[in-house]
N, CA, C and O atoms as a Maestro MAE file, in Angstrom:
{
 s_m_m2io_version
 :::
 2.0.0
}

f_m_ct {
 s_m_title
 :::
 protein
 m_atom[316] {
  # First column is atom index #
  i_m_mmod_type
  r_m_x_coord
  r_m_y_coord
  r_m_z_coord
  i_m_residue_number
  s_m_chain_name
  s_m_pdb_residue_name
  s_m_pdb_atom_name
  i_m_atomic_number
  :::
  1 25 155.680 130.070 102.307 1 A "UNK " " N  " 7
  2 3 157.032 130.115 101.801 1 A "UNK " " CA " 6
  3 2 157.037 131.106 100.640 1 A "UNK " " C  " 6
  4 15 156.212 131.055 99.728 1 A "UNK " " O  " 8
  5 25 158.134 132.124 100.736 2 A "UNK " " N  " 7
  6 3 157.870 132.801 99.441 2 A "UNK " " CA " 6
  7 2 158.571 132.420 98.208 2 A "UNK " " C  " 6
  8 15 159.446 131.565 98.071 2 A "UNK " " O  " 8
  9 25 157.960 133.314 97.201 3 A "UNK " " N  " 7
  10 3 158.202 132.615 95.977 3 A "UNK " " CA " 6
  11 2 159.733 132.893 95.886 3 A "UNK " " C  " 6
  12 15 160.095 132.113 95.005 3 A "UNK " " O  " 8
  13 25 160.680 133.486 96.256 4 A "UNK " " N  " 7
  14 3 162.079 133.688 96.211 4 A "UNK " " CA " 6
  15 2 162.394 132.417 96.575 4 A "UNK " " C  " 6
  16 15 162.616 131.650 95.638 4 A "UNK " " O  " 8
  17 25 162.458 132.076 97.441 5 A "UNK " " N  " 7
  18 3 162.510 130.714 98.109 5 A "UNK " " CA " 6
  19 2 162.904 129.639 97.461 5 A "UNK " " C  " 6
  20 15 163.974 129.031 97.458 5 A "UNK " " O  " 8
  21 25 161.549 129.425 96.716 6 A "UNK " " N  " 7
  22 3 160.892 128.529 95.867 6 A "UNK " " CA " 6
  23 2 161.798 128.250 94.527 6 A "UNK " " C  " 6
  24 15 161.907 127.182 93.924 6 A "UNK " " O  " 8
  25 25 162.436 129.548 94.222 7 A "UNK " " N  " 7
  26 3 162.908 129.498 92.672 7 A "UNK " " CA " 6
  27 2 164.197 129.590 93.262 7 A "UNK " " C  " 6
  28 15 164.950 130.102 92.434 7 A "UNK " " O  " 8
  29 25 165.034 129.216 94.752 8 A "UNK " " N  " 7
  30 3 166.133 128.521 95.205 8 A "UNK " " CA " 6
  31 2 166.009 127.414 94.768 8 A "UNK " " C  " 6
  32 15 166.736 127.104 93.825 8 A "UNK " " O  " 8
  33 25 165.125 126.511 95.253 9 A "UNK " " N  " 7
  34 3 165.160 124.788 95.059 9 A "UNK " " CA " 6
  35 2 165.397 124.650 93.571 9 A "UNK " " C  " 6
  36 15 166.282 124.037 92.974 9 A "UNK " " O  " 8
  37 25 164.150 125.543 93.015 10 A "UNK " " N  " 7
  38 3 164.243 125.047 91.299 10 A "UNK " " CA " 6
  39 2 165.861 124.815 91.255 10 A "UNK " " C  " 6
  40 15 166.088 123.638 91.533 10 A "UNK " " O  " 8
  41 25 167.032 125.533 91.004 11 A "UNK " " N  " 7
  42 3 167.696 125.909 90.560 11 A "UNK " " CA " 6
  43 2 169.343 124.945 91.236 11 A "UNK " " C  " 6
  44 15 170.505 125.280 91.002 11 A "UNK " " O  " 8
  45 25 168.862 123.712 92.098 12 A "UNK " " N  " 7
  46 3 169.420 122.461 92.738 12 A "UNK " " CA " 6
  47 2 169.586 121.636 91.817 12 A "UNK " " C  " 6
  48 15 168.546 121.470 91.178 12 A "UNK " " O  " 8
  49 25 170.349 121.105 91.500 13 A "UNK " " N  " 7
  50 3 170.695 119.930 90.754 13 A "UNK " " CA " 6
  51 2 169.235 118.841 91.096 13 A "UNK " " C  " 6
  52 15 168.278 119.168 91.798 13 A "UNK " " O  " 8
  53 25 169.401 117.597 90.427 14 A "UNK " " N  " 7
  54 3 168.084 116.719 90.493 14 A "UNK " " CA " 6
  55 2 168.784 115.315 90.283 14 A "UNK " " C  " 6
  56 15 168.382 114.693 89.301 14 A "UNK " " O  " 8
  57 25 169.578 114.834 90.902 15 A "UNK " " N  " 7
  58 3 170.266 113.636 90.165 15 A "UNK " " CA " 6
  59 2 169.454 112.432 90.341 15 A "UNK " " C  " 6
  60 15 170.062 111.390 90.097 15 A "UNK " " O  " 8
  61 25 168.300 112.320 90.683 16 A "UNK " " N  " 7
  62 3 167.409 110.971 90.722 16 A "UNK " " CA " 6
  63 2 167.374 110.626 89.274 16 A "UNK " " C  " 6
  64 15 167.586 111.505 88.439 16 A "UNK " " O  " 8
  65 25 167.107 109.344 88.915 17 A "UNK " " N  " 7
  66 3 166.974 108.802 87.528 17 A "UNK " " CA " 6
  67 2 165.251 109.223 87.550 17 A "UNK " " C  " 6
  68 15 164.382 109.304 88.418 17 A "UNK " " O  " 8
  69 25 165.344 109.458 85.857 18 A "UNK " " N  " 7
  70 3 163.809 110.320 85.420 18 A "UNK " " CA " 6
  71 2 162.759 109.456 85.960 18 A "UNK " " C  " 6
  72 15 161.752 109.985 86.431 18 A "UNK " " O  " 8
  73 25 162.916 107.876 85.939 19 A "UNK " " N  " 7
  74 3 161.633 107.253 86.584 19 A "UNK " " CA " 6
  75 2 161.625 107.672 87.750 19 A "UNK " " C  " 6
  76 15 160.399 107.608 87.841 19 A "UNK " " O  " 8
  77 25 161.821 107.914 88.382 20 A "UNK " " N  " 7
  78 3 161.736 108.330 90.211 20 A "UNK " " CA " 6
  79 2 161.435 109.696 90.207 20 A "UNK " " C  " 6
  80 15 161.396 110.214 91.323 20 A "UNK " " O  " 8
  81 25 161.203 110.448 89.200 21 A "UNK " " N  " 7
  82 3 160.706 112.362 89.318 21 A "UNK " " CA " 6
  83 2 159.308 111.811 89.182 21 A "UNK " " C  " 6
  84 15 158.804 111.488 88.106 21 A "UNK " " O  " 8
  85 25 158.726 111.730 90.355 22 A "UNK " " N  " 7
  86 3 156.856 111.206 90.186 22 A "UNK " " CA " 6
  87 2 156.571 112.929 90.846 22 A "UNK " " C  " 6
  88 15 155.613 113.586 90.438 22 A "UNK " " O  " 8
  89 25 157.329 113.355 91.653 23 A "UNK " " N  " 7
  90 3 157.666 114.925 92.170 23 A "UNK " " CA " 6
  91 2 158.656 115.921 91.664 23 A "UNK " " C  " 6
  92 15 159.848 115.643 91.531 23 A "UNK " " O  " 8
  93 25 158.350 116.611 91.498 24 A "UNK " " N  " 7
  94 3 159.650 117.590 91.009 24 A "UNK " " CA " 6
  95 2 160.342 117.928 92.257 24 A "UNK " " C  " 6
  96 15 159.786 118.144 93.334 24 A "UNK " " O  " 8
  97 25 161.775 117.959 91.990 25 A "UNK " " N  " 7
  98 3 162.787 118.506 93.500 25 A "UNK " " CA " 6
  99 2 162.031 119.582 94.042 25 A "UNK " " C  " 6
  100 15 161.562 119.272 95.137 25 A "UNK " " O  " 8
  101 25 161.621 121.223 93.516 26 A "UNK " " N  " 7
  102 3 161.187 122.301 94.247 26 A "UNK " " CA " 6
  103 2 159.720 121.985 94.820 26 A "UNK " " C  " 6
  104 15 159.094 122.810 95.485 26 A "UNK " " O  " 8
  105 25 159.278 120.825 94.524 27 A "UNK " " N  " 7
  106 3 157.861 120.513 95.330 27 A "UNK " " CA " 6
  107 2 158.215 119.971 96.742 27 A "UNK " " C  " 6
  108 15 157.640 120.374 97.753 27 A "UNK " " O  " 8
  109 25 159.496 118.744 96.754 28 A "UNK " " N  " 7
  110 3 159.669 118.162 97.937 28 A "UNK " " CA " 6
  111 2 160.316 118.428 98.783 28 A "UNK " " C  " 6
  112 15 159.979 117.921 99.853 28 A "UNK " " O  " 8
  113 25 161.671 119.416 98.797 29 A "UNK " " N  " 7
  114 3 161.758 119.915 99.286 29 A "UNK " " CA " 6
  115 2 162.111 120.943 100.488 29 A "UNK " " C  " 6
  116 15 162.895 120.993 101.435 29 A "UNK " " O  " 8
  117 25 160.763 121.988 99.728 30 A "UNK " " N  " 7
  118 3 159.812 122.731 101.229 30 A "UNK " " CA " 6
  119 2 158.760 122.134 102.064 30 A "UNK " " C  " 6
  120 15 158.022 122.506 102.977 30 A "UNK " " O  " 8
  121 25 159.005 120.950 101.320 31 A "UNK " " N  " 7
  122 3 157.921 119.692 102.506 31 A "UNK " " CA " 6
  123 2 158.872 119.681 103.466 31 A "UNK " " C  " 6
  124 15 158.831 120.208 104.577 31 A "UNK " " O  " 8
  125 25 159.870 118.942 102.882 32 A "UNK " " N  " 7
  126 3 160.913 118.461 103.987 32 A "UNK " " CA " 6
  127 2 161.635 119.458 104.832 32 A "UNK " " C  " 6
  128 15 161.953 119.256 106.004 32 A "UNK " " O  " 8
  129 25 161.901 120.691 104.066 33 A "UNK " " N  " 7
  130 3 162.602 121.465 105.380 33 A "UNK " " CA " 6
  131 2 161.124 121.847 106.336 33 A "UNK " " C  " 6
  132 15 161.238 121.777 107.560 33 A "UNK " " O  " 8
  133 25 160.003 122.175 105.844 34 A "UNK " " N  " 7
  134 3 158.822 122.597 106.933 34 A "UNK " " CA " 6
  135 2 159.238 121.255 107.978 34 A "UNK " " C  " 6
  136 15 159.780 121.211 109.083 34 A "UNK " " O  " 8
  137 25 158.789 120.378 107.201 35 A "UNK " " N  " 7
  138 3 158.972 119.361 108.163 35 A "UNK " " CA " 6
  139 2 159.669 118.893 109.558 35 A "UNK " " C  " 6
  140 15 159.379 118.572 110.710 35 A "UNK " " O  " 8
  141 25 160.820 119.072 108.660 36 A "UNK " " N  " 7
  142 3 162.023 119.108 109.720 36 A "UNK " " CA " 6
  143 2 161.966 120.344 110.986 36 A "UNK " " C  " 6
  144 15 162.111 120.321 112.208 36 A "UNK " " O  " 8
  145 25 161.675 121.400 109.968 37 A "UNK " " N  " 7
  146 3 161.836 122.518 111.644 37 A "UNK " " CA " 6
  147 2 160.716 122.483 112.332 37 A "UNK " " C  " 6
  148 15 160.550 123.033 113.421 37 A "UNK " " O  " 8
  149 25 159.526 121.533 111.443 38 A "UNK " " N  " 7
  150 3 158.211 120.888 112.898 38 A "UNK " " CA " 6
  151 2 158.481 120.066 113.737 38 A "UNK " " C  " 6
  152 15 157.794 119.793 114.721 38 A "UNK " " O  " 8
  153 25 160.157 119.291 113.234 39 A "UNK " " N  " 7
  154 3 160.039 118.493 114.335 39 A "UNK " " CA " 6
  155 2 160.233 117.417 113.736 39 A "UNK " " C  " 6
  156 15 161.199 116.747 114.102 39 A "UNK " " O  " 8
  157 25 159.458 116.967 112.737 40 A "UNK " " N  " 7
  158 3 159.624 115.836 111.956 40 A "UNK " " CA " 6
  159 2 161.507 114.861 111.907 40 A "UNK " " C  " 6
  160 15 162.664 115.163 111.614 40 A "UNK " " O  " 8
  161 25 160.723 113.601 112.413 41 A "UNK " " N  " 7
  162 3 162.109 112.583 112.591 41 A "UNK " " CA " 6
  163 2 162.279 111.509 111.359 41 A "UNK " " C  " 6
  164 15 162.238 110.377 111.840 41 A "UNK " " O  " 8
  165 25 162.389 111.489 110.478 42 A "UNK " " N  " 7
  166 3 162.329 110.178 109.443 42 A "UNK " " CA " 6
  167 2 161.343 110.552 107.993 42 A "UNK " " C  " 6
  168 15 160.799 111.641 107.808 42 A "UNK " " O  " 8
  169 25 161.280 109.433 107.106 43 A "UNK " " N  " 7
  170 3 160.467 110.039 106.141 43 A "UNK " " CA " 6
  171 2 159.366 110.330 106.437 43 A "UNK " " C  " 6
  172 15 158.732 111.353 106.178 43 A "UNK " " O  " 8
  173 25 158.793 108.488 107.591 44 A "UNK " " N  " 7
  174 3 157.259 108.844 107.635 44 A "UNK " " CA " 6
  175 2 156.626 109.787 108.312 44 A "UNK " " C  " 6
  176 15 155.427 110.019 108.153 44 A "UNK " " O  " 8
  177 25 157.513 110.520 109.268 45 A "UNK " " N  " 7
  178 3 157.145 111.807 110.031 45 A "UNK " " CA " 6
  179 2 157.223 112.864 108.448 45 A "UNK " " C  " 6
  180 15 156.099 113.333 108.264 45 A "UNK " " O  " 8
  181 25 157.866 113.157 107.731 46 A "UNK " " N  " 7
  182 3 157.860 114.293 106.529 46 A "UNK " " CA " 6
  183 2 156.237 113.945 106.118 46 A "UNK " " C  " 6
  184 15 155.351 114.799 106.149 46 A "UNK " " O  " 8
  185 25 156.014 112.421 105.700 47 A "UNK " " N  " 7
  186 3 155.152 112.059 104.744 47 A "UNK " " CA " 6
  187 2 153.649 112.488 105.428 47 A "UNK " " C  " 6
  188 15 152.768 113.029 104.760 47 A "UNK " " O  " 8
  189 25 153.509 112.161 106.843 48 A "UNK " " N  " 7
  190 3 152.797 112.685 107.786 48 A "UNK " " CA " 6
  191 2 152.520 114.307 107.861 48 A "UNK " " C  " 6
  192 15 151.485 114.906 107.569 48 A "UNK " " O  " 8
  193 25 153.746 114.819 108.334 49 A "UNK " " N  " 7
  194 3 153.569 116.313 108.427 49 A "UNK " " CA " 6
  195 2 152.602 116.758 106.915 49 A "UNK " " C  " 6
  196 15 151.512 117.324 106.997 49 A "UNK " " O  " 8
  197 25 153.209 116.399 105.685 50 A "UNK " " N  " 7
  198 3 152.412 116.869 104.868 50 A "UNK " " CA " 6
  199 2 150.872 116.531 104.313 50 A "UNK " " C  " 6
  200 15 150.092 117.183 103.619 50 A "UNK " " O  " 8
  201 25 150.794 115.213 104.937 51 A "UNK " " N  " 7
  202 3 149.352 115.141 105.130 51 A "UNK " " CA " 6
  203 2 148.558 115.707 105.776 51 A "UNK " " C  " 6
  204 15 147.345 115.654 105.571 51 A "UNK " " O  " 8
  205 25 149.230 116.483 106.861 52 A "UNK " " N  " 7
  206 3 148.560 117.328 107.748 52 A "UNK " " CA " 6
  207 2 148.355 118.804 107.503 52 A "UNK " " C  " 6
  208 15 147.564 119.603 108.005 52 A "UNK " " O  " 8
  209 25 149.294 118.934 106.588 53 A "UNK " " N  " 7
  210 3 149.729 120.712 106.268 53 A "UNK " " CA " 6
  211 2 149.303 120.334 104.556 53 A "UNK " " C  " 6
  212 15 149.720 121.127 103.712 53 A "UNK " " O  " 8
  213 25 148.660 119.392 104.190 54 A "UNK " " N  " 7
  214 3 148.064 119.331 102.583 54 A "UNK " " CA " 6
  215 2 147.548 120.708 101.932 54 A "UNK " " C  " 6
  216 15 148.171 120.999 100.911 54 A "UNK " " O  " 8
  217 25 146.246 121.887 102.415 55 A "UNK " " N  " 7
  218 3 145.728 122.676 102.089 55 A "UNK " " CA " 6
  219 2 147.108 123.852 102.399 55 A "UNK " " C  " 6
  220 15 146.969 124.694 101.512 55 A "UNK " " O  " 8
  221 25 147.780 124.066 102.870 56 A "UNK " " N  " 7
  222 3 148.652 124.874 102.998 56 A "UNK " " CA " 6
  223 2 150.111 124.518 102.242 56 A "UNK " " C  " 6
  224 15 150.935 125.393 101.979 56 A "UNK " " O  " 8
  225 25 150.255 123.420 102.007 57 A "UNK " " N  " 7
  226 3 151.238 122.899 101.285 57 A "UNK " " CA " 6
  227 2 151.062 123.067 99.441 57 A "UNK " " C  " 6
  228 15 151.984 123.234 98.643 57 A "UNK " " O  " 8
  229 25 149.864 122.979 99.195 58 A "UNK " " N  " 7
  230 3 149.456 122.724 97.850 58 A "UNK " " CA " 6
  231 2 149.579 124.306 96.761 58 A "UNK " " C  " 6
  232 15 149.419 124.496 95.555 58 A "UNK " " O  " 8
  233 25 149.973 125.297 98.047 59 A "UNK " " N  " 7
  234 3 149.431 126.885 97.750 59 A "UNK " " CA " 6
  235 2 151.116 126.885 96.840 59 A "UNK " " C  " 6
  236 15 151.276 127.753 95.981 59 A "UNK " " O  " 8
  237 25 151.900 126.195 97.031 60 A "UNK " " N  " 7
  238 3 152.964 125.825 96.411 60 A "UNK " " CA " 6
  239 2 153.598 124.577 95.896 60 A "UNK " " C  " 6
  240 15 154.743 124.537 95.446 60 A "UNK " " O  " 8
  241 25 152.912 123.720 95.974 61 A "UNK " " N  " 7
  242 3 153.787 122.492 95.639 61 A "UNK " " CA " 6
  243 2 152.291 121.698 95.115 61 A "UNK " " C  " 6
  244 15 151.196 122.073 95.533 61 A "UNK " " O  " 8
  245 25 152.482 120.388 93.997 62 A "UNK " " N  " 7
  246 3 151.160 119.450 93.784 62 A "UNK " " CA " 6
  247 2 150.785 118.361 94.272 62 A "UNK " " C  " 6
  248 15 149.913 117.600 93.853 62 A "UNK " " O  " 8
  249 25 151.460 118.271 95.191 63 A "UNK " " N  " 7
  250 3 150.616 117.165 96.191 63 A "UNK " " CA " 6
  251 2 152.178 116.660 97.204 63 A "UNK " " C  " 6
  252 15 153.306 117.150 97.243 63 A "UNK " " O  " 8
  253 25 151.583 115.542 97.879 64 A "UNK " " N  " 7
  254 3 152.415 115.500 99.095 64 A "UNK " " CA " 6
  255 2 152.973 113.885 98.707 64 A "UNK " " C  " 6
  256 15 152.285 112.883 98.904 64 A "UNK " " O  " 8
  257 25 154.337 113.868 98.128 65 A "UNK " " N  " 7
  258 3 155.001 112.990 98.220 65 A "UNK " " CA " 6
  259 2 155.044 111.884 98.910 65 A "UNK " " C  " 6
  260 15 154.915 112.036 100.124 65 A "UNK " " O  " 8
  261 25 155.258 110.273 98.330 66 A "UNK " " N  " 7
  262 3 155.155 109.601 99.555 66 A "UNK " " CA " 6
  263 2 156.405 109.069 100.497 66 A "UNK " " C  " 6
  264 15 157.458 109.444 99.980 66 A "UNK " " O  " 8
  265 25 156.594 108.449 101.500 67 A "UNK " " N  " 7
  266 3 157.705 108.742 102.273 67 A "UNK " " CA " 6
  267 2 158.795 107.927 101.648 67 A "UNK " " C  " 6
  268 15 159.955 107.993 102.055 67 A "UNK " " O  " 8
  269 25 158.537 107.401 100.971 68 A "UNK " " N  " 7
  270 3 159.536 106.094 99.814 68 A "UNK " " CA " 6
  271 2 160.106 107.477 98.765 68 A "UNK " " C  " 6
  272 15 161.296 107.766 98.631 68 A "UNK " " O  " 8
  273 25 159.338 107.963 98.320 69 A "UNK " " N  " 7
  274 3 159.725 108.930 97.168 69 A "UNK " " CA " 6
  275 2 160.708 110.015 97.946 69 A "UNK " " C  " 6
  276 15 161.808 110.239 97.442 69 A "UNK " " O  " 8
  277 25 160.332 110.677 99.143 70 A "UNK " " N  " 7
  278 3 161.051 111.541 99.528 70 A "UNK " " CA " 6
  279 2 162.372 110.961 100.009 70 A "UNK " " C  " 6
  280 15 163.329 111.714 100.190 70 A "UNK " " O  " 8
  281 25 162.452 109.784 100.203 71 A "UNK " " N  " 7
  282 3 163.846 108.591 100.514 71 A "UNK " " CA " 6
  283 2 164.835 109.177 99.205 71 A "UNK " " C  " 6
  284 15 165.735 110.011 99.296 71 A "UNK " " O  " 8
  285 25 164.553 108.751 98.473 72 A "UNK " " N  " 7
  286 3 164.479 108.481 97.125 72 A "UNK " " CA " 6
  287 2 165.409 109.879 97.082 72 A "UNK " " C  " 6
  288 15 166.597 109.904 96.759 72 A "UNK " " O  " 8
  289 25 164.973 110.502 97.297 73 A "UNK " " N  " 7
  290 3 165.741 112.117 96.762 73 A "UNK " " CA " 6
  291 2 167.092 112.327 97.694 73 A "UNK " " C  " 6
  292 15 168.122 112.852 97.270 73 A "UNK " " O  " 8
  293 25 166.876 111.738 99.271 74 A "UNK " " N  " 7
  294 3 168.270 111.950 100.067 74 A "UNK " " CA " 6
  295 2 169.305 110.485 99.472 74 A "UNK " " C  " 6
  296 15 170.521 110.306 99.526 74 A "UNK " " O  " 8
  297 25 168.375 109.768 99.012 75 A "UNK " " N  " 7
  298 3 169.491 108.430 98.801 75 A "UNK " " CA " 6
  299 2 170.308 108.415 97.446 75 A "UNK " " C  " 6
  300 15 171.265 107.645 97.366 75 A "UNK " " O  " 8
  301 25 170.018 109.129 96.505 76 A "UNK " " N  " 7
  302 3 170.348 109.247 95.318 76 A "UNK " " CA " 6
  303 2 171.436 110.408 95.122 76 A "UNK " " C  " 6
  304 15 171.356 111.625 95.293 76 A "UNK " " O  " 8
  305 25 172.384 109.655 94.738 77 A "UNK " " N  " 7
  306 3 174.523 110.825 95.002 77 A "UNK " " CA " 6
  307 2 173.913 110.906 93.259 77 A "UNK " " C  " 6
  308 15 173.175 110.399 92.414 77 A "UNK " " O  " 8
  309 25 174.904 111.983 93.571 78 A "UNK " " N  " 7
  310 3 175.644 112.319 91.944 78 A "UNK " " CA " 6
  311 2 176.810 111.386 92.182 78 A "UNK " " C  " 6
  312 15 177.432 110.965 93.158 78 A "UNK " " O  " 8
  313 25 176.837 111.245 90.859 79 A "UNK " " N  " 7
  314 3 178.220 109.903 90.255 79 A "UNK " " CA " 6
  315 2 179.232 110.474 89.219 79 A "UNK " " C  " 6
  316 15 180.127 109.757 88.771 79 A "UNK " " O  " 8
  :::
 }
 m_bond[315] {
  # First column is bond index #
  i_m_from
  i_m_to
  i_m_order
  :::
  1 1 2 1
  2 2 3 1
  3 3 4 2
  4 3 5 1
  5 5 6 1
  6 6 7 1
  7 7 8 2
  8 7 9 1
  9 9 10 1
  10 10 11 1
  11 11 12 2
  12 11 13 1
  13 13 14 1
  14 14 15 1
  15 15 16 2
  16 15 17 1
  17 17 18 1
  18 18 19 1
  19 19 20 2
  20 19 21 1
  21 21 22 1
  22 22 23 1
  23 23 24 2
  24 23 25 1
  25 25 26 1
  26 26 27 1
  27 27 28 2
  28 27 29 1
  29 29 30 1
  30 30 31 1
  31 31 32 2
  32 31 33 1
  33 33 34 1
  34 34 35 1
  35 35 36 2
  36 35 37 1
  37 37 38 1
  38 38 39 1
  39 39 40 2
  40 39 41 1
  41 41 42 1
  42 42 43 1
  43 43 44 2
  44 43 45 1
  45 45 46 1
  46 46 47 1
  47 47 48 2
  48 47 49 1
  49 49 50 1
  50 50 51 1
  51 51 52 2
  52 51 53 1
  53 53 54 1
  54 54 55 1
  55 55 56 2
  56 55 57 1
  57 57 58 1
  58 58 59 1
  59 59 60 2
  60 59 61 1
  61 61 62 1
  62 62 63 1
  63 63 64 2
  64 63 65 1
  65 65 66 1
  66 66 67 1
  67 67 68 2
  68 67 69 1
  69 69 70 1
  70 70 71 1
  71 71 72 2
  72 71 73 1
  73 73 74 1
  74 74 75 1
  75 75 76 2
  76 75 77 1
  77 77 78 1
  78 78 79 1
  79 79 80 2
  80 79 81 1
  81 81 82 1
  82 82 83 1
  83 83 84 2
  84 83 85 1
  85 85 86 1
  86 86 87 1
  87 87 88 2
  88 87 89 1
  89 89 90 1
  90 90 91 1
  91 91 92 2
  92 91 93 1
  93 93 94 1
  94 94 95 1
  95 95 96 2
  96 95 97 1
  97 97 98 1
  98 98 99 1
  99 99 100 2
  100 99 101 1
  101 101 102 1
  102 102 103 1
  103 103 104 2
  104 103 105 1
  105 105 106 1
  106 106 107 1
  107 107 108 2
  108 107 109 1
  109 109 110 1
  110 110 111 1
  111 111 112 2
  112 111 113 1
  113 113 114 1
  114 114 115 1
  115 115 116 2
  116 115 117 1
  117 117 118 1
  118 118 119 1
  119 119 120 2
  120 119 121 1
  121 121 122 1
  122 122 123 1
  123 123 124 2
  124 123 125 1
  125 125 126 1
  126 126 127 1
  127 127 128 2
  128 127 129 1
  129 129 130 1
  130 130 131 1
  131 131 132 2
  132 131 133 1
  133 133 134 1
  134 134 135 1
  135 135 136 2
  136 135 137 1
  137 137 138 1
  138 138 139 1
  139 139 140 2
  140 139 141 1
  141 141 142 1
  142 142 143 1
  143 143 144 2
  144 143 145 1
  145 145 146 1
  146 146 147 1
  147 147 148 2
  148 147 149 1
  149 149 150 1
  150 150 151 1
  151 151 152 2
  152 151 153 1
  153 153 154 1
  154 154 155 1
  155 155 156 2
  156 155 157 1
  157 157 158 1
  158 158 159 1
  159 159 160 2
  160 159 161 1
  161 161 162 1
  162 162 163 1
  163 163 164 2
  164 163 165 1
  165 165 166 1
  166 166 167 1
  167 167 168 2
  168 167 169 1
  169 169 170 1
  170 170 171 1
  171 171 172 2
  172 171 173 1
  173 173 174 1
  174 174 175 1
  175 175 176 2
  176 175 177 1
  177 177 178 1
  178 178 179 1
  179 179 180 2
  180 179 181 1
  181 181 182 1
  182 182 183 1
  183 183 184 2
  184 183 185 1
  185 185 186 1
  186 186 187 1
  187 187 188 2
  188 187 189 1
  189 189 190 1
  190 190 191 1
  191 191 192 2
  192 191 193 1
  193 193 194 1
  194 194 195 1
  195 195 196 2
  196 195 197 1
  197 197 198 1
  198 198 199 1
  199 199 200 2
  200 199 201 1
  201 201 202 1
  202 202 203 1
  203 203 204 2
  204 203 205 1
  205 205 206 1
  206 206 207 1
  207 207 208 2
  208 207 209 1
  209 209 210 1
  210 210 211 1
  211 211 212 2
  212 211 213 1
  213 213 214 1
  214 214 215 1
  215 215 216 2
  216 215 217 1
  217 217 218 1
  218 218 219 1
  219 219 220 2
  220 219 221 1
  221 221 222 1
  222 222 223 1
  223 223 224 2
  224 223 225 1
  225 225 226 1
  226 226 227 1
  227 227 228 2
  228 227 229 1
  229 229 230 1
  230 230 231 1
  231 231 232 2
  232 231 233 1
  233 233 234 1
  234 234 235 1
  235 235 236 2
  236 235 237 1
  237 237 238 1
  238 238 239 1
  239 239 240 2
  240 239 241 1
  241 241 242 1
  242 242 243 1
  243 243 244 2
  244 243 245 1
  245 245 246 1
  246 246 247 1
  247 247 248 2
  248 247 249 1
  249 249 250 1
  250 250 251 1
  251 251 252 2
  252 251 253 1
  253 253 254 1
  254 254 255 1
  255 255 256 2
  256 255 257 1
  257 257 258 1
  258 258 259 1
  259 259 260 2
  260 259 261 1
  261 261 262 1
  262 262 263 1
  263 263 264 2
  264 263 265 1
  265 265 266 1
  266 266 267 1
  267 267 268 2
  268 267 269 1
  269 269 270 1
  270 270 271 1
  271 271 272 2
  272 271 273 1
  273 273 274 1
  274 274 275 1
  275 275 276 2
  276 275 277 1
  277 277 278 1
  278 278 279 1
  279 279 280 2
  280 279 281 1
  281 281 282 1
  282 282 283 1
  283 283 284 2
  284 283 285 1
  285 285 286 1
  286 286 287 1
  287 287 288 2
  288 287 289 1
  289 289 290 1
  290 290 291 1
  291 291 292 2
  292 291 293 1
  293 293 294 1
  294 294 295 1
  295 295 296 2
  296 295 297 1
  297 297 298 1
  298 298 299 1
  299 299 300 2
  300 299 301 1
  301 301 302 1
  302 302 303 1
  303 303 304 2
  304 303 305 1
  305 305 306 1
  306 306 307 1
  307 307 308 2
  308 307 309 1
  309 309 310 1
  310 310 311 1
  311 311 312 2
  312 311 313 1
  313 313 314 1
  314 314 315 1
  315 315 316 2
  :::
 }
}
């Protein structure tokens, strides 16, 4: 993913409450869209894919979210 990319996400709003940033938004993501255009159906397919794509995932992001946390980011509105 290039770094242009990358400094898209930064630049997304973040409305999760601060206890729930265990990930930063521009880490999770380019998990989740890779994910998704692998195919990936649900969190635990995201949480999966990135266990699998870990050494290639890490070249940008610090580790691989778990599938509760990546919930966490589609379930949470701005108010």
């Amino acid at each position: 993913m290039s770094a242009s990319t990358l400094e898209r996400f930064s630049s997304l709003p973040d409305f999760r409450v601060d206890l729930h940033k265990l990930y930063p938004l521009p880490d999770i993501l380019p998990l989740v869209v890779c994910a998704v255009l692998s195919g990936a159906e649900g969190w635990e397919a995201m949480e999966e894919f990135g266990k699998e794509k870990l050494d290639w995932l890490r070249t940008f992001a610090n580790g691989i979210p778990s599938h509760d946390c990546i919930a966490t980011v589609h379930h949470r509105k701005r108010r």
